[in-house]
Structures are given as C-alpha cells and as structure tokens.
N, C-alpha and C positions, 0 to 999 in steps of 0.2 A: 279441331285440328286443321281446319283450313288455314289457307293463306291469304293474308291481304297485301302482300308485295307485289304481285304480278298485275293489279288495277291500274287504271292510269290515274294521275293525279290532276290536282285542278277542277276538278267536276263538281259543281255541284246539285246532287241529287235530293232533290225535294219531293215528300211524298205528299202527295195532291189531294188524300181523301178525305181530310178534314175541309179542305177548301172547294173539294168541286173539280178543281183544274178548271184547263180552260176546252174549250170544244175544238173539236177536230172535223172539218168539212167531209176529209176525204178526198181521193181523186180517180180517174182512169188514165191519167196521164202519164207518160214514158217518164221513168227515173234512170238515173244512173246505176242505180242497182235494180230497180224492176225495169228493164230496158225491153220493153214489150215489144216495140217494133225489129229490134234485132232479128237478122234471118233466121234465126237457130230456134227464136220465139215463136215466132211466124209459121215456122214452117211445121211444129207442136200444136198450135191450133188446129191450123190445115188436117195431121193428124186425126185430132183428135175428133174431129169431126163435126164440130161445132158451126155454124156459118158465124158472120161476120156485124159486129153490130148495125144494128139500124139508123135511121137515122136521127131517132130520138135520142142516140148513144147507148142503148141497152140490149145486150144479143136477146135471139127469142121474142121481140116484141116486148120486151117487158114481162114475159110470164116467169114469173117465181119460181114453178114448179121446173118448169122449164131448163133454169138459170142452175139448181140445185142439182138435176141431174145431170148437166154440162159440169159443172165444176166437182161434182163427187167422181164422172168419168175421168176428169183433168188429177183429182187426188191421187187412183187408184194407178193411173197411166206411173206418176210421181214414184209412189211406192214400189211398183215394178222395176221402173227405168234406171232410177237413181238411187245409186248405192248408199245407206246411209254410215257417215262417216264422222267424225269429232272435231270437221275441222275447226277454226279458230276466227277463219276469216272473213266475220257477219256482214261487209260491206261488197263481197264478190257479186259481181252483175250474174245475171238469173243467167243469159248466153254463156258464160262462163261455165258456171255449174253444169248444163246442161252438154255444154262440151268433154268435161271432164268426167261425164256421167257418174259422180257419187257428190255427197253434201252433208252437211251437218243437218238438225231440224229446223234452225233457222234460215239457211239457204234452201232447202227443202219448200216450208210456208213460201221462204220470195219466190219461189217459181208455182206456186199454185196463186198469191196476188198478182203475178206477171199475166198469169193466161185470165185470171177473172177479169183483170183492167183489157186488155185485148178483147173479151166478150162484150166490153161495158158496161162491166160493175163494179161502182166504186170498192176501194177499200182503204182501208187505216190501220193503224197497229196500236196497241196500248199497251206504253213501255209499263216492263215491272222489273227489279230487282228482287231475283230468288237465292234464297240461302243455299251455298253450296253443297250443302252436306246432302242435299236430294240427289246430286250424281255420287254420292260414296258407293252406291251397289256399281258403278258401272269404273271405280277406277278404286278396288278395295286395299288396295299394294302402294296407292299414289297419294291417301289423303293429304300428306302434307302439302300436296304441290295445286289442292285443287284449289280456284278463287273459294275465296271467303264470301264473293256476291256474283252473281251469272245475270247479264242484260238480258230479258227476254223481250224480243218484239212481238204479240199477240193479233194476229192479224184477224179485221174483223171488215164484214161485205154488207153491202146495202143493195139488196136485192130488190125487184120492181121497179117500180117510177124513180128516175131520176130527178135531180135534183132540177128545179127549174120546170117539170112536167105539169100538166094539169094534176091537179090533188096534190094530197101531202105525199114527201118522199118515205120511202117505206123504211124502219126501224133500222138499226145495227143489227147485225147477229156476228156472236161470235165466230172462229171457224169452227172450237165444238159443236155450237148450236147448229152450224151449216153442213157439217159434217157428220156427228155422231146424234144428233137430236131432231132430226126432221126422217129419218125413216128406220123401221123397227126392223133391225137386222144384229144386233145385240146378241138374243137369244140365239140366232142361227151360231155369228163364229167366236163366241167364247166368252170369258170374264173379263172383269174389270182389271184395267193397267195394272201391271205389279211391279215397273220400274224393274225387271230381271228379264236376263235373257239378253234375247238380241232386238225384240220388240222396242222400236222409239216410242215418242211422243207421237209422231205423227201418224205412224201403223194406226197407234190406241186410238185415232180421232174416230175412224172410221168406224167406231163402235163401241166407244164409250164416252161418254158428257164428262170432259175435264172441264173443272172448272178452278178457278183462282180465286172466289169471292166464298164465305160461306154455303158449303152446300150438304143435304142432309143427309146424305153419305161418305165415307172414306173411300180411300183407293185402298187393295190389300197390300199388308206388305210397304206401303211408302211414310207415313207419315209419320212424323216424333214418337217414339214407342208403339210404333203399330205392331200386328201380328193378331192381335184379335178378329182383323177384318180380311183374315185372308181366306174365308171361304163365301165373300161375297157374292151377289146372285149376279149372272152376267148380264151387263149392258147399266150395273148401278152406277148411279152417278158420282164421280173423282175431284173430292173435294184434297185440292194441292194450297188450302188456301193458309196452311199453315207454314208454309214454306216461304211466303212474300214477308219480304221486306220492306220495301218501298213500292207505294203504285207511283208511277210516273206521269200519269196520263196516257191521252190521249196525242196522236200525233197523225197529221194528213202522210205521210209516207213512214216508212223503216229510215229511207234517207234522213229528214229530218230528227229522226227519234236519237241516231248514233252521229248525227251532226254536233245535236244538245249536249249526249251526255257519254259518249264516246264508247268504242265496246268493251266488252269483260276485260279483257285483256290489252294491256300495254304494248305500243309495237313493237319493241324488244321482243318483248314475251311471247306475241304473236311471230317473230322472225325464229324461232327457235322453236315451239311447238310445230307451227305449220307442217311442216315437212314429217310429221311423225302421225301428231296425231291425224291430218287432213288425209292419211290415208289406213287407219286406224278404223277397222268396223265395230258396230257394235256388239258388245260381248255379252 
C-alpha cells in the first residue's frame, strides 16, 4: 500500500552489493549539512565537554576508548536535547536542527557525525534504500501516503589512528557497533527495538545492535511476519536486514550521498509535508 509518487524522479539507484561499490575515504571536514564549525556546533562541543582535537586530527590522542565514550556522551546529550520528530528535510545543516531543537533520525545521526568530525573522527555514511512498510507502525491511518522506498544515510566512524598516521588506520564501525556494541548496557535498560511507541531508531542504538546486513537474530515485532520474536532477550541483536532494498554504498559525506541520489521525497512533496510532519513526534 505504499506510494511511489512522492520519490523524486531521474535517479538512478544501483544497488552495489553484487559489485563491491566503490570505497569511501571518509572525512572530518565541515559540510553544508554537518557544518561542524557553526557557532551553535561549537559551542555543543564546549558543552559536552570533550576537548579539542590534537594535532594529529583526532580528539583524545587517538584513544578509542577514549573517542567511544565522548561520542556515546555526545549520543545521549542528542537524545535528551532534540526532540525527535518526522521531519522530511534530510539535507538541514546540523546548526539548524540544533536551533530548532527537534529532528528526524536522520538529522538526529547528522548532529552526532557533526560533533564526531569536530572531535576528529572521520566518518561516512552507507546509503541504503528501505521498504517503506517498516514505518506502517508509526503512520497506521496514512499507509497510503507513505514512500514506497525511504533514503537512509547510515553513518559509520573510524576511531583511532587516522588516516595518514603511523600504522594502519583503524577499521569502520558502524554507529550500532559504536553505539550499541562496545559496552554491555542492554541488560540494564531493556529489550530489543520493537519499532512502537515513541522509541526511534536512534534511542534503540544505545542498546541494541541494529543491523542492516544479515544477522542472527530479529528485532520483535518489526520484520515481515514477525511476532514470533517479540519476547526476545534484551540487548539481542536487530536484524532490519530484511527491509533493504538497495545498498547504495558507501559515500565520504550524507552531502554527497543525497547529491547522488536525492532524498525520499520530492520537493513538492517535501514543501507540503514539512510543516506537519517536521513538527510531528513520534507516536
């Protein structure tokens, strides 16, 4: 029952996982949408309490552990601060949002890659096209009107040595991995995503392992005839990987990513939701 009238047209969307795609360096560099030097960014840092990268480009000296609990502080600040909301308009600068104090989940992630690039650590995003029908719990009155394919930009950090440093640079991690897979806090506040409620995506990172590729458990409650898996044990890992449609790759920014292949929504479409759902919480 989705719609595919409200996409933009002209696009085309090729999914990469048969070919590899191509690689994505990444960067800590100011975007137009992660606009990390912005005062309003800045001054979120300052906040949060972090100092100021080194000179080797990486906050902390380079320590991983270090970087992890800086950016899980930076999560958790996100989740308090900024209201999460349906907006539509995946291209708003992080100063923006942070002005407006509420956000979609995708504007949400760009202000947690804003303050990691300000810490100096890289990051990137891995575009994917997901089947609409994973938001029907959150808009059950409106299937008809939801995309028939939602742009997700997947943001992913490269913790440690930077690029260019003595040794090798240190691996991708996702922001699940960075978020919900480096420290056992699961058990404390509760079960695995159930996609209901007023809980986003971005709450669930903080304590459960979403993933997008195969993984060997379900989320309760979300996936093509679930229900069997809704009494999963808490902190199991959130396999959404039946909902991808297209991987897209990888991409050095979000700017780049909705450069490519434009976002969910048509600007029309985007001029006429904004105003509703962008202040629209989750239900």
């Amino acid at each position: 029952m989705t719609s595919s009238l409200l996409r933009p047209r002209g696009r085309t969307r090729t999914d990469t996982r048969a070919s590899g795609g191509a690689a994505a360096e990444g960067s800590t560099a100011p975007t137009r949408i992660l606009d990390r030097r912005h005062p309003r960014v800045a001054a979120l840092v300052r906040e949060l309490g972090a100092g100021p990268a080194d000179a080797a480009g990486s906050v902390d000296g380079a320590d991983p552990a270090r970087q992890v609990e800086s950016l899980h502080r930076a999560h958790a600040w996100i989740s308090r601060a900024v209201r999460p909301v349906y907006s539509v308009q995946d291209e708003r600068p992080v100063s923006e949002v942070l002005r407006r104090g509420r956000g979609s989940c995708s504007q949400r992630l760009a202000v947690l890659e804003a303050v990691a690039r300000a810490y100096g650590v890289p990051t990137r995003v891995r575009g994917l096209l997901v089947d609409g029908s994973f938001w029907y719990p959150r808009f059950p009155r409106l299937r008809r009107i939801v995309p028939d394919q939602v742009l997700l930009a997947w943001p992913e950090f490269r913790l440690g040595s930077p690029a260019g440093a003595a040794g090798a640079p240190a691996s991708w991690l996702t922001v699940s991995e960075l978020l919900g897979g480096l420290r056992p806090v699961a058990a404390e506040e509760g079960g695995g995503f159930t996609n209901a409620g007023s809980e986003t995506l971005f709450e669930a990172l903080s304590r459960t392992a979403i993933g997008w590729d195969a993984a060997p458990a379900a989320c309760p409650s979300t996936g093509p005839g679930a229900g069997a898996a809704a009494g999963a044990t808490a902190g199991a890992a959130c396999d959404l990987s039946a909902y991808v449609l297209t991987d897209l790759g990888h991409y050095d920014s979000r700017d780049e990513l909705f450069a490519r292949h434009g976002q969910t929504l048509c600007g029309l479409a985007r001029l006429v939701a904004e105003p509703v759902l962008g202040r629209r919480g989750a239900a």
